[in-house]
N, C-alpha and C positions, 0 to 999 in steps of 0.2 A: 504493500500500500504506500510505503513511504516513499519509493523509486518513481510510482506511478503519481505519486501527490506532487513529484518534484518537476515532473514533467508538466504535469496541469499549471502549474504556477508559473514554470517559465513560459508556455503558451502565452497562455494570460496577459504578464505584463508586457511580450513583443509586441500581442494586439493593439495591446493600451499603447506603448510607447517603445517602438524598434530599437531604439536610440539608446536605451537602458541597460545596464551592464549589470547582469544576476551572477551574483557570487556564490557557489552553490559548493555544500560538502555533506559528506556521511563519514561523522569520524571514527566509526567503528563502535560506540559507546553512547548509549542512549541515556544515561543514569549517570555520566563525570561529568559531575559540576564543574570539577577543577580543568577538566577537556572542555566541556563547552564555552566558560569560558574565555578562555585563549581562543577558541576560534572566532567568538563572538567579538573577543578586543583586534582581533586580527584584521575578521573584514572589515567592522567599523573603521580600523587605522587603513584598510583597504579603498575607502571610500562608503558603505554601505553605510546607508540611511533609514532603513528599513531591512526587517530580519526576518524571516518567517519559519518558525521552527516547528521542527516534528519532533519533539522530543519528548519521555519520561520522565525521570525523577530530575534529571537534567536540563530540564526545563530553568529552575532556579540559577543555577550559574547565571545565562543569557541575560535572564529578567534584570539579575543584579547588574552586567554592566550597561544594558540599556536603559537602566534607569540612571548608573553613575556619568554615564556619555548623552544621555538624552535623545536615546534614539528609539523610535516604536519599533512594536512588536507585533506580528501576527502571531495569532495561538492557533492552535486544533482542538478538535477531539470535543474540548470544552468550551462553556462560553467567559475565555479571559478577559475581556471587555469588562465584564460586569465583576471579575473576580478583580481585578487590577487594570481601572479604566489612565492611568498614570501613565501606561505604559504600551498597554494593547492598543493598537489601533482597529485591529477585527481580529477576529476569528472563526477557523472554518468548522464546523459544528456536523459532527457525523455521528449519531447514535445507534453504533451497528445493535444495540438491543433491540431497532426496531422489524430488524429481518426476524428476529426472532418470533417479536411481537405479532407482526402478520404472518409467520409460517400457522402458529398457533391459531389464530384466527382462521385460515383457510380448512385447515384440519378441523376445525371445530362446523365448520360449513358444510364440510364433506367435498372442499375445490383443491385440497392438497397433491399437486402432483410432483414428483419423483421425479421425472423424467425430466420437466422444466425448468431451464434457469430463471430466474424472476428477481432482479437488478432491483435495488432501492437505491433510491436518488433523489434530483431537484424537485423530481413530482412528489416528494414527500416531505412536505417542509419541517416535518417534526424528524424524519432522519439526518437529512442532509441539508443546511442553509446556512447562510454566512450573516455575521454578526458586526455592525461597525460602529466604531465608536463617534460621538456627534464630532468630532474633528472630519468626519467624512465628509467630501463635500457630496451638497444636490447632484451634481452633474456627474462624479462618481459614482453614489447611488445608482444613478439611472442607466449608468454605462455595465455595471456589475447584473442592474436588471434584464436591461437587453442580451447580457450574454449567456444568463441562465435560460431565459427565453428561445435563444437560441440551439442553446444545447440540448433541451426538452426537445423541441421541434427538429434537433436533428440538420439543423444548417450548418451548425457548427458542430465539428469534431473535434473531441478531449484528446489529445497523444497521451499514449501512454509509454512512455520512454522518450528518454533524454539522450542525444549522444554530445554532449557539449563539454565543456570542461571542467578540471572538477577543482573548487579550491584547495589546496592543500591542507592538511593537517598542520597548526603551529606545532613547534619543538618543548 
């Protein structure tokens, strides 16, 4: 998920703005604070203005020097927005319990099928939707609307895989 989240993101912000330089790593360690962050003081000293992290317990490191450098954060998974609006600028919000949620629902209908795979996504705003904090502008807003729109509809396709390059690990 996290390879295929990394490629969604850089999609994204080329749509938004080709001209943007995404600093992107997996440093092997989802839960070192003390790794993440170094990497986090790295790209920021890198130029990064904006962080978007997929991380676990690891998470903290980041937060800490985007708050000491003053730089936003996108979160996942959760909504950090509202956990730490200081800092998050959005986040992207997926609650795989709700595959669960609807398996259990279909089964109980008697509509459970095996066979089928059955995607949860933007059409389910309580699994998957993104969070942003009132720093967002209107016109962002509406540009994140349209492209959720888009990708429901099927105009626009998500890559799933990145072949770009990769920041390094600091020492």
């Amino acid at each position: 998920p996290g390879l295929k989240g990394r490629a969604a993101f850089v999609a994204g912000v080329h749509a938004t703005r080709p001209d943007v330089k995404v600093l992107t790593n997996f440093s092997g360690n989802q839960d070192d604070n003390a790794l993440s962050r170094r990497v986090a003081k790295a790209q920021i000293d890198a130029g990064t203005d904006i962080i978007f992290t997929m991380l676990n317990a690891g998470r903290t490191g980041v937060t800490e020097v985007c708050r000491e450098r003053g730089v936003y954060q996108i979160g996942n998974v959760s909504d950090w927005v509202q956990a730490d609006p200081q800092v998050f600028l959005a986040s992207a919000i997926a609650d795989v319990s709700m595959a669960v949620f609807e398996a259990a629902q279909d089964a109980q209908a008697g509509r459970f099928n095996t066979s089928k795979i059955h995607k949860v996504g933007l059409n389910n705003p309580q699994a998957v939707r993104l969070v942003m904090s009132h720093e967002v502008s209107e016109i962002a807003r509406q540009k994140v609307a349209l492209a959720a729109t888009g990708i429901q509809a099927g105009s626009i396709k998500v890559p799933e895989s990145y072949d770009g390059a990769e920041f390094p690990n600091p020492a």
